[in-house]
C-alpha atoms as one frame of an Amber mdcrd trajectory, in Angstrom:
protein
 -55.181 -97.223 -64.286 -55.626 -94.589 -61.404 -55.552 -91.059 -62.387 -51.985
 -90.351 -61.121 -50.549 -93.270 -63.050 -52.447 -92.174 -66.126 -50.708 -88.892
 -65.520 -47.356 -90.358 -65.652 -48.188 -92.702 -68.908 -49.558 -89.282 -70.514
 -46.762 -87.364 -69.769 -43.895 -90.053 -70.903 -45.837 -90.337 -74.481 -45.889
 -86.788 -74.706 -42.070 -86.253 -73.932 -41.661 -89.255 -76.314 -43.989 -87.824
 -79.455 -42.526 -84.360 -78.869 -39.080 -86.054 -79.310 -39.570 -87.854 -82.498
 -41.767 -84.961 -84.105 -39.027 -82.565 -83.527 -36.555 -85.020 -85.613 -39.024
 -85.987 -88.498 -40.809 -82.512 -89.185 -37.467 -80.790 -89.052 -37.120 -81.170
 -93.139 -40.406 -79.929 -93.728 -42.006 -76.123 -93.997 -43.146 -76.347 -90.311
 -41.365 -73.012 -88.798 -45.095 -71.729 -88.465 -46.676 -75.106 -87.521 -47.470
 -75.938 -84.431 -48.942 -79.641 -83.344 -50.823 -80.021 -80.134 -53.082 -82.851
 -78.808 -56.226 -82.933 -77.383 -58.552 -85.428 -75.440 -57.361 -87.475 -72.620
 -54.003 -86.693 -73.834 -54.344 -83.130 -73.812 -56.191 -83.589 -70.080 -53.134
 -86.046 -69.229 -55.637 -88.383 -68.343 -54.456 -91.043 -71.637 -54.187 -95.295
 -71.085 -52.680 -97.792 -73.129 -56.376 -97.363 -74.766 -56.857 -93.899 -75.693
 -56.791 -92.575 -78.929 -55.084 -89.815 -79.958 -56.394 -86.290 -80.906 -54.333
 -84.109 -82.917 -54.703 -80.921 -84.561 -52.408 -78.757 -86.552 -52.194 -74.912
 -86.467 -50.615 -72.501 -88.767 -49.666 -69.041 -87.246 -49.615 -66.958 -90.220
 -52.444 -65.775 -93.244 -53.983 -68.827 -95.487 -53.715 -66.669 -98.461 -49.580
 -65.464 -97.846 -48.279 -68.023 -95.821 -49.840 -70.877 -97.019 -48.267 -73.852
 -97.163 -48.559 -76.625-100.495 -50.665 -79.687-100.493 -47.754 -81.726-101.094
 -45.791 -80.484 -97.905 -49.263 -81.085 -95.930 -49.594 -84.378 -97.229 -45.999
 -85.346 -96.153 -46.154 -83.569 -93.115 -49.068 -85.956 -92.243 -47.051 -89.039
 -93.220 -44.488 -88.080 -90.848 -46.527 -87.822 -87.996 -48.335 -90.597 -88.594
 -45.680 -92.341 -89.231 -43.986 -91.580 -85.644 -47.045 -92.303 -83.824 -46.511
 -95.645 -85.476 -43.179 -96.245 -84.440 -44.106 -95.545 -80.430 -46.830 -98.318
 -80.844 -49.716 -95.201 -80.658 -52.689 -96.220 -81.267 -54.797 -94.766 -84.659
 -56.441 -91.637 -84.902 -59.740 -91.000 -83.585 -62.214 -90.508 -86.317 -59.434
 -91.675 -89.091 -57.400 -89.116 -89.338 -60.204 -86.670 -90.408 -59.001 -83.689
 -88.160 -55.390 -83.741 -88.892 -56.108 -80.595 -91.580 -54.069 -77.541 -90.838
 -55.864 -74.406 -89.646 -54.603 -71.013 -90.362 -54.304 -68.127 -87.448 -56.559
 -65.511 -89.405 -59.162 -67.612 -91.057 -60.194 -68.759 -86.961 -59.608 -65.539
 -85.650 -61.547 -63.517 -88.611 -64.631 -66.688 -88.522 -64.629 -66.433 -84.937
 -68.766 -67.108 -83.924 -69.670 -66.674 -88.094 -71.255 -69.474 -90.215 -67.776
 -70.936 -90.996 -66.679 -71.193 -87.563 -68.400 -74.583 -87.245 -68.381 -75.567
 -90.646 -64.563 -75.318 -91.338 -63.759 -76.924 -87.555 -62.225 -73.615 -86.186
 -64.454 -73.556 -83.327 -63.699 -76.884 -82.140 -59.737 -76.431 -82.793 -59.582
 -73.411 -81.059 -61.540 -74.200 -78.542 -59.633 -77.390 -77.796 -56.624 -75.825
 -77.623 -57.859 -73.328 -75.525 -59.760 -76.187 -72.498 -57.410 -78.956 -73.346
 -54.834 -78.382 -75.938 -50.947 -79.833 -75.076 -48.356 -78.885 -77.213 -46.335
 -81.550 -78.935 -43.985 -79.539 -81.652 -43.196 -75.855 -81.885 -43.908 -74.230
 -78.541 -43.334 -70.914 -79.755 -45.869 -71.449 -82.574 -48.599 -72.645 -80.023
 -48.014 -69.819 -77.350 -48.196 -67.306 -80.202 -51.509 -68.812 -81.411 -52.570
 -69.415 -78.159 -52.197 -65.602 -77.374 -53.192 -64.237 -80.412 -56.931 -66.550
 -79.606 -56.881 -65.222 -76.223 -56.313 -61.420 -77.204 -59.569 -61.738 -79.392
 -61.470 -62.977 -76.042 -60.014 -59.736 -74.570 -60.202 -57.244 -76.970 -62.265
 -55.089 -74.402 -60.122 -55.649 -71.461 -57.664 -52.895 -71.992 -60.809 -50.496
 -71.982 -61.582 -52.199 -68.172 -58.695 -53.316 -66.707 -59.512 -53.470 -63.162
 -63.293 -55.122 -63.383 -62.587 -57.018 -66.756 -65.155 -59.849 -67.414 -64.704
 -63.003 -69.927 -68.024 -62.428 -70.930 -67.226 -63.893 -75.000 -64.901 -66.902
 -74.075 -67.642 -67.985 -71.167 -70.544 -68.021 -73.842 -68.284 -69.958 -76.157
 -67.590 -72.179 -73.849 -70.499 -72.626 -72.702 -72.133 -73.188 -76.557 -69.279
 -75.437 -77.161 -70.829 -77.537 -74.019 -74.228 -77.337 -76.073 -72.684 -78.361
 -79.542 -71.131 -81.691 -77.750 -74.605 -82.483 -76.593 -76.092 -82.147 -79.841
 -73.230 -83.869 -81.216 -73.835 -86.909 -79.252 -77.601 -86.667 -80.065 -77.145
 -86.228 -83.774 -74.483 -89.321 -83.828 -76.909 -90.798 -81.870 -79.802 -90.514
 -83.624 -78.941 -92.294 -87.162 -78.535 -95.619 -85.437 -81.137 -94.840 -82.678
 -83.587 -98.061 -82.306 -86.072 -97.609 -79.833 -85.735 -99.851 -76.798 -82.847
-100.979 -77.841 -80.062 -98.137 -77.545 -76.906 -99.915 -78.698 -73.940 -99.930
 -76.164 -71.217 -97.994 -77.975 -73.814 -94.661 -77.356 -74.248 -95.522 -73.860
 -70.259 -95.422 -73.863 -70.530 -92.311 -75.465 -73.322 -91.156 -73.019 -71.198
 -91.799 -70.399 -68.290 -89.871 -71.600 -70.110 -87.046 -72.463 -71.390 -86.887
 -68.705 -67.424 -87.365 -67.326 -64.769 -86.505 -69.662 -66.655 -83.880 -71.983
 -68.486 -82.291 -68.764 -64.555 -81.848 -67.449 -63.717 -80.185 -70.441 -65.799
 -76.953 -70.269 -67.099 -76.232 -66.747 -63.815 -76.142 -64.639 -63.132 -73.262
 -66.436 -66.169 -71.310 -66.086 -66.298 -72.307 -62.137 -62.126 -71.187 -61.500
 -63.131 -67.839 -63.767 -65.725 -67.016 -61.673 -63.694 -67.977 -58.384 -60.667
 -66.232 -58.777 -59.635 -63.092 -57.192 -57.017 -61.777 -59.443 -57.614 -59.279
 -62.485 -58.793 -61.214 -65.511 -56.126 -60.170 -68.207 -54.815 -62.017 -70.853
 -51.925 -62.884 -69.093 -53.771 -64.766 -66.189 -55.960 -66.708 -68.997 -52.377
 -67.730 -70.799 -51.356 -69.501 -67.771 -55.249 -70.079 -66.355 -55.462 -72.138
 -69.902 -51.978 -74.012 -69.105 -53.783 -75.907 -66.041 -55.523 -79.039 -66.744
 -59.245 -78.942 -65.685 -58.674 -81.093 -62.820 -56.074 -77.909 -61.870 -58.864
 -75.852 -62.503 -61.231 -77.084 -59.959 -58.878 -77.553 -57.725 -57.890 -73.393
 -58.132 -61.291 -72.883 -57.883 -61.601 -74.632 -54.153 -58.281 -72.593 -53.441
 -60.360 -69.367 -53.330 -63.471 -70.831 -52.349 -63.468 -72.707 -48.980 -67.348
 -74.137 -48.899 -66.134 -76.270 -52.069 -64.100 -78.831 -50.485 -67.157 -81.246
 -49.969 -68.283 -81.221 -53.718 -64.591 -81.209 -55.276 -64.318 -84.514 -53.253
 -67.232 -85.920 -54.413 -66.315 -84.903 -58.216 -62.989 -86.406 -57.651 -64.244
 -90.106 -56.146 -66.788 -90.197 -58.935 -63.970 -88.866 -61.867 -61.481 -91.577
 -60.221 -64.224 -94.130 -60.574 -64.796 -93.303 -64.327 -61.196 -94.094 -64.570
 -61.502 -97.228 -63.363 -63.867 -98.612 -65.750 -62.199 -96.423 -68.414 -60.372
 -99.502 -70.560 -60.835-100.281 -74.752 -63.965 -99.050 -76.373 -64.861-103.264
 -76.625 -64.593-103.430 -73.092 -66.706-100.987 -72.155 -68.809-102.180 -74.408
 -69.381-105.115 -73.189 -69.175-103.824 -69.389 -72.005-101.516 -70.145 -74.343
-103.875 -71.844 -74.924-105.037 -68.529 -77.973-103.721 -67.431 -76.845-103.422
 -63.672 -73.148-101.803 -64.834 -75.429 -99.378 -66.857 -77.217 -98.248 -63.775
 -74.381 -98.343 -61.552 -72.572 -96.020 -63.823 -75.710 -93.451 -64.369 -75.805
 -93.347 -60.797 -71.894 -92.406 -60.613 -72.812 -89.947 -63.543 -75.721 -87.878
 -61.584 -73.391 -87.824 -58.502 -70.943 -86.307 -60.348 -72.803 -84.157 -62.271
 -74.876 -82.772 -58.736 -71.160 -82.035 -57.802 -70.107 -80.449 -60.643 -73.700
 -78.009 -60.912 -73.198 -77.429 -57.037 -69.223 -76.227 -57.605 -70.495 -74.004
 -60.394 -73.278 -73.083 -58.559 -71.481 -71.999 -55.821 -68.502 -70.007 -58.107
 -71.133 -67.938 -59.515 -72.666 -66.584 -56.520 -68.697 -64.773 -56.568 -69.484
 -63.253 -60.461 -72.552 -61.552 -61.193 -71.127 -61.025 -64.356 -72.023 -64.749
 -64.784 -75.729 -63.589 -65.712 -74.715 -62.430 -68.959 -74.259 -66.157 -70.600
 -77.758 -66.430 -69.414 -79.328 -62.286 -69.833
């Protein structure tokens, strides 16, 4: 599937999830829940192969507005059980995510110890590169906001020259903790000379898909001529981060060349893009794996030279580095 046809299948399974959560969940304590998908759902970039990625957020306080295990427990059996019923296929990772997170525990663990070990960081900062609503919209815009106010809470003190200093280093260390991720997965199976082909899959995604993920944002930030306030990020964060680049070669001419690179070498990811088997097998061919880490350094040259280029408009950039 191309990527405009992948849009369309994303966006029909979204209309059609959204419409059979709202009827199943409507029994259920879920006025403060809010469920929103991730991945190449989230990046509306999903095939008939593509797993899906959900997460759940609460918008209230864990301790007062908690709600019981037994309501959580059904809650998930209704939403798996809808995902059944449009022929989705199963969870990425089992299931294991699908744990609701409350507003104040991510806000108030926000870069501590628990951050990464309770999975806040890598909810909220899904939601924040990715994240597509599927139930509750006014939940996940109130989250959503509340996230993005703690990103900002020194903007109203610099209004005019505000700079994203905090989310840009998360995002940037959530970049990092993918890497080492991949390395740590990849390391408990790790033979040498003989790397197994699901990791060069995952190799390979990490150099496409998970590379899409962060830096679009950090090149259109740096790009953009408009105040950063929270209101720009709420509807910055609302773009995919193909949108993203693409706003990012709107205020920056001398782009064009490397966004049309990125593009030919995302489309070509695509392409080859089909069920984890297949790639499998495509990849264990030694000439498919070379063709494809030669499509992965052209992309990535493309993506470094976009950046590259987007940060010689922010000086401000030097403080994920200084």
């Amino acid at each position: 599937m191309q990527l405009n046809e992948r849009i369309a299948y994303s966006k029909k399974v979204i209309a059609d999830l959204t419409s059979s959560l709202d009827d199943c969940l409507r029994d259920y304590e879920t006025s403060n829940l809010c469920v929103y998908a991730t991945g190449s759902f989230g990046r509306l970039e999903a095939s008939l192969h593509s797993d899906l990625d959900l997460f759940l957020f609460h918008n209230g306080v864990h301790d007062g507005t908690r709600i019981s295990n037994i309501q959580i427990v059904l809650i998930k059996a209704a939403i798996i059980t809808s995902c059944k019923t449009l022929g989705l296929p199963d969870f990425d990772a089992d299931g294991q995510f699908l744990d609701v997170h409350y507003l104040d525990n991510v806000l108030t663990h926000l870069g501590g110890p628990e951050d990464d070990y309770k999975n806040y960081f890598t909810a909220r900062m899904l939601m924040l590169l990715e994240g597509r609503c599927l139930y509750n919209h006014s939940v996940f815009d109130s989250v959503l906001n509340a996230i993005i106010l703690e990103y900002c809470r020194d903007q109203h003190d610099h209004k005019a020259v505000f700079k994203p200093i905090m989310l840009v280093n998360d995002i940037v260390r959530f970049w990092k903790t993918l890497c080492l991720n991949y390395e740590h997965k990849r390391n408990k199976e790790y033979k040498k000379n003989a790397e197994p082909p699901k990791f060069k899959v995952k190799n390979l995604k990490l150099k496409f898909s998970r590379l899409l993920i962060c830096y679009p944002t950090i090149a259109s930030l740096a790009a953009t001529k408009q105040p950063i306030t929270p209101d720009f990020l709420y509807q910055h964060l609302r773009l995919t981060p193909m949108e993203r680049i693409d706003d990012a070669g709107s205020n920056i001419l001398e782009l064009e060349a490397s966004i049309k690179i990125l593009k030919e070498k995302y489309e070509w990811f695509m392409s080859i893009s089909k069920s984890r088997q297949e790639m499998e097998d495509w990849i264990s061919n030694d000439a498919n794996w070379e063709e494809a880490r030669s499509h992965a350094n052209d992309f990535a040259i493309a993506f470094y030279d976009i950046v590259s280029m987007s940060a010689g408009r922010a000086a401000w950039l030097r403080y994920i580095a200084l």
